[in-house]
N, C-alpha and C positions, 0 to 999 in steps of 0.2 A: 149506453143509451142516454142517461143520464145528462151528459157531455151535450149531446144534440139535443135535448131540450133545454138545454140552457142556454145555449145559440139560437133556441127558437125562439127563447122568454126575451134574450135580448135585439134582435129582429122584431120583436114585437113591441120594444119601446122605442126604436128606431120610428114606426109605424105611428107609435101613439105621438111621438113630436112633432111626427111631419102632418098629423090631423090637427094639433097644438096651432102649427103654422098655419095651419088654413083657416084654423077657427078666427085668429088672430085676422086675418086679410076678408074673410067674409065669412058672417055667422050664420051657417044654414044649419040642415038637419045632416048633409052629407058629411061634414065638416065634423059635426059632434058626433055622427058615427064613427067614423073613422081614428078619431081619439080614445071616446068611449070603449070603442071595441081593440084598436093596439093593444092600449094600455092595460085593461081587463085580461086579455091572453097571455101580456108579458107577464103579469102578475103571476094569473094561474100557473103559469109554466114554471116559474119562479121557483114558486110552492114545492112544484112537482121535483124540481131538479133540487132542491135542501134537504129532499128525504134524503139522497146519498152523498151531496158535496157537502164538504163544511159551510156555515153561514157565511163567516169569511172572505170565503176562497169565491163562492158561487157569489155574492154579492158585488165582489169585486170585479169577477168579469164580467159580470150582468151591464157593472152601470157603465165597463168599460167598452161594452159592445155597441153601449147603447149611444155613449159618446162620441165614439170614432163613427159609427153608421151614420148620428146625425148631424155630426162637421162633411163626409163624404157627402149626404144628399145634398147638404148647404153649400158645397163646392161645386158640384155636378149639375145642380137641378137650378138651384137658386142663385147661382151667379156669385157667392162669397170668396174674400181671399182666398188665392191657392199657394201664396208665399211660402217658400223654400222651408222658414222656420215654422210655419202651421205642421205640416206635413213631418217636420220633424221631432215636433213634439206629441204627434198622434203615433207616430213611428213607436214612442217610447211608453206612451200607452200600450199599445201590443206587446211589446217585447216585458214591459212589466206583466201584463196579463200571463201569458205562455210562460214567463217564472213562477208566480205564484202558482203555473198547473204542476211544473217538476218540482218544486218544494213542497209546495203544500199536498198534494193528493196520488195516491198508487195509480 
């Protein structure tokens, strides 16, 4: 359980950059919810998932989730490079991620 709150914490800083992004393009109240409130959940979630993962371990996929989600929206949504070597080096963010799950934690 543990595990999917911490893909939730980082889904939800995925969420806080892409209110970052908006905040940036036009500063409303919608804008600063949307930030506000990501970021606040990713946090909390955060929290929630360090009772049982090491700091470590959960830190590390946190910010990793939270970087690959928000190069993917920046690709997808926002029109950012998709070149062969981006893609490749988010590849190796994953694949470091999913190491540090079978070394680091049962």
């Amino acid at each position: 359980m543990e595990w999917i709150i911490l893909i939730l914490a980082g889904l939800g800083e995925v969420v806080g950059v892409m209110g970052l992004n908006l905040w940036n393009a036009r500063r409303n109240a919608a804008s600063l919810a949307l930030l506000a409130a990501g970021f606040a959940a990713s946090f909390l979630l955060l929290s929630l998932a360090m009772r049982d993962i090491s700091m470590g371990t959960a830190y590390a996929i946190w910010t990793g989730i939270g970087t690959v989600g928000a190069t993917l929206v920046g690709m997808l949504v926002y029109g950012e490079s998709r070149q062969w070597r981006r893609i490749f080096f988010l590849a190796l963010v994953v694949g470091s991620a999913v190491g540090l799950k079978f070394v680091g934690e049962g």
